[in-house]
C-alpha positions as CSV (number, residue, x, y, z in Angstrom):
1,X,-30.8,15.0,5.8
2,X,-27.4,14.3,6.6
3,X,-25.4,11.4,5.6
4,X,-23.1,9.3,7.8
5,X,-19.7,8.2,6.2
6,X,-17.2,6.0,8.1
7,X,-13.5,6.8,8.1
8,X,-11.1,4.3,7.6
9,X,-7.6,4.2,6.9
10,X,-5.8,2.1,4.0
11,X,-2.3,0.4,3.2
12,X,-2.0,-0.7,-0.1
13,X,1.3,-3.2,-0.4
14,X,2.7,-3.7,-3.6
15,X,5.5,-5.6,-4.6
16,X,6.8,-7.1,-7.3
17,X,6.0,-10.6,-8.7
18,X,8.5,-13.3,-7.2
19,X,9.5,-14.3,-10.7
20,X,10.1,-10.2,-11.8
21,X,13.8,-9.5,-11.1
22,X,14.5,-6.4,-8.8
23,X,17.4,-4.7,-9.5
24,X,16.6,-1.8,-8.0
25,X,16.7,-4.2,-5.0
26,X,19.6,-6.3,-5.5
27,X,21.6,-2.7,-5.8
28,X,20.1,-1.7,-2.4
29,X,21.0,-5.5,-1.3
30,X,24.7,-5.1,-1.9
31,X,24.5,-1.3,-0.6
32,X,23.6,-3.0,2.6
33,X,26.4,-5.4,2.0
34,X,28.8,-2.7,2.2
35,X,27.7,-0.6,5.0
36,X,26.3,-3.9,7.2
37,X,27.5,-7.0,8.5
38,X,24.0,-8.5,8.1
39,X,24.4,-11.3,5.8
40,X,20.8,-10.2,3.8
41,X,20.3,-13.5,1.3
42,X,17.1,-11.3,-0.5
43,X,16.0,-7.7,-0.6
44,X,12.9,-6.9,-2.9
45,X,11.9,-3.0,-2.5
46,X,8.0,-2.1,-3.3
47,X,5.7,0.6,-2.2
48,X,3.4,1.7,0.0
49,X,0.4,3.8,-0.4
50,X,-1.3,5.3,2.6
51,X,-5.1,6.3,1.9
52,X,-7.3,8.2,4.4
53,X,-11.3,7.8,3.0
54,X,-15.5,7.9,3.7
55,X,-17.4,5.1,2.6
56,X,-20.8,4.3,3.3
57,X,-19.8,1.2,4.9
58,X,-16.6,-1.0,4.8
59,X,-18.1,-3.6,2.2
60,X,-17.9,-0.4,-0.3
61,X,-15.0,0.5,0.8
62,X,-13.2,-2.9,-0.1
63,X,-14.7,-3.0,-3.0
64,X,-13.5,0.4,-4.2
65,X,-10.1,0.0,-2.8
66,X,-9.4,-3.4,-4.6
67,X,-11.0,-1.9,-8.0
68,X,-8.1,1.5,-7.6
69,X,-5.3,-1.1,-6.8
70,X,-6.5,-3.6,-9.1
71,X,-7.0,-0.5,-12.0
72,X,-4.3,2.1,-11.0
73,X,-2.3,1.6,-7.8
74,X,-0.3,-1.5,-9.4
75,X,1.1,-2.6,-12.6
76,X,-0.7,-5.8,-12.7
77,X,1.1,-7.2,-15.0
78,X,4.3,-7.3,-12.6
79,X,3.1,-6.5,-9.4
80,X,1.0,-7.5,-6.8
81,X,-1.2,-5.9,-4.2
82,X,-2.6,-6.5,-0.7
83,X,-3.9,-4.4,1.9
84,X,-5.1,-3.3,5.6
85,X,-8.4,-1.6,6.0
86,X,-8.9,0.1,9.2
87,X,-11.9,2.0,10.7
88,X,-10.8,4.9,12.6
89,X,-13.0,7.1,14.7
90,X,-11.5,10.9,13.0
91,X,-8.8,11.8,10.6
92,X,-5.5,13.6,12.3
93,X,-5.3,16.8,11.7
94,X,-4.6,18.4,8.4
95,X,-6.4,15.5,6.9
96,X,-10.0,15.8,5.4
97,X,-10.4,19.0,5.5
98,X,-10.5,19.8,1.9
């Protein structure tokens, strides 16, 4: 019996809490400053986090990818965390072959 996964591929946002200062990005902020004539008011840096996965279905797959961000992707504390779930039909290349 073979099983049937479906691919998907995940973004995971996570940024800092609005009320957590960013220095990192208020020194990228007046970088731009320098090097711009943009007049940026607010620059916040974050991360993203690409994931390539099988799930059963995508209602396991939400569930597992909010418990990982929720758990270990983001510091909870000061950060929050969205994301984009998308089913794909194959992985490019170099990807799932492990």
């Amino acid at each position: 019996m073979t099983l049937f996964f479906m691919k998907f591929k995940a973004l995971v946002f996570i940024r800092l809490r609005a009320q957590v200062d960013d220095s990192p990005g208020n020194a990228v902020r007046d970088a731009c400053k320098r090097l711009s004539e943009l007049n940026i008011k607010k620059l916040r840096l974050g991360k993203v986090i690409d994931v390539w996965l099988e799930a059963p279905d995508r209602e396991y797959a939400v569930k597992e990818l909010e418990m990982l961000s929720d758990r270990l992707f983001a510091n909870v504390v000061m950060e929050d965390w969205d994301y984009e779930l998308t089913e794909i039909e194959k992985f490019p290349e170099g990807i799932g072959n492990e």
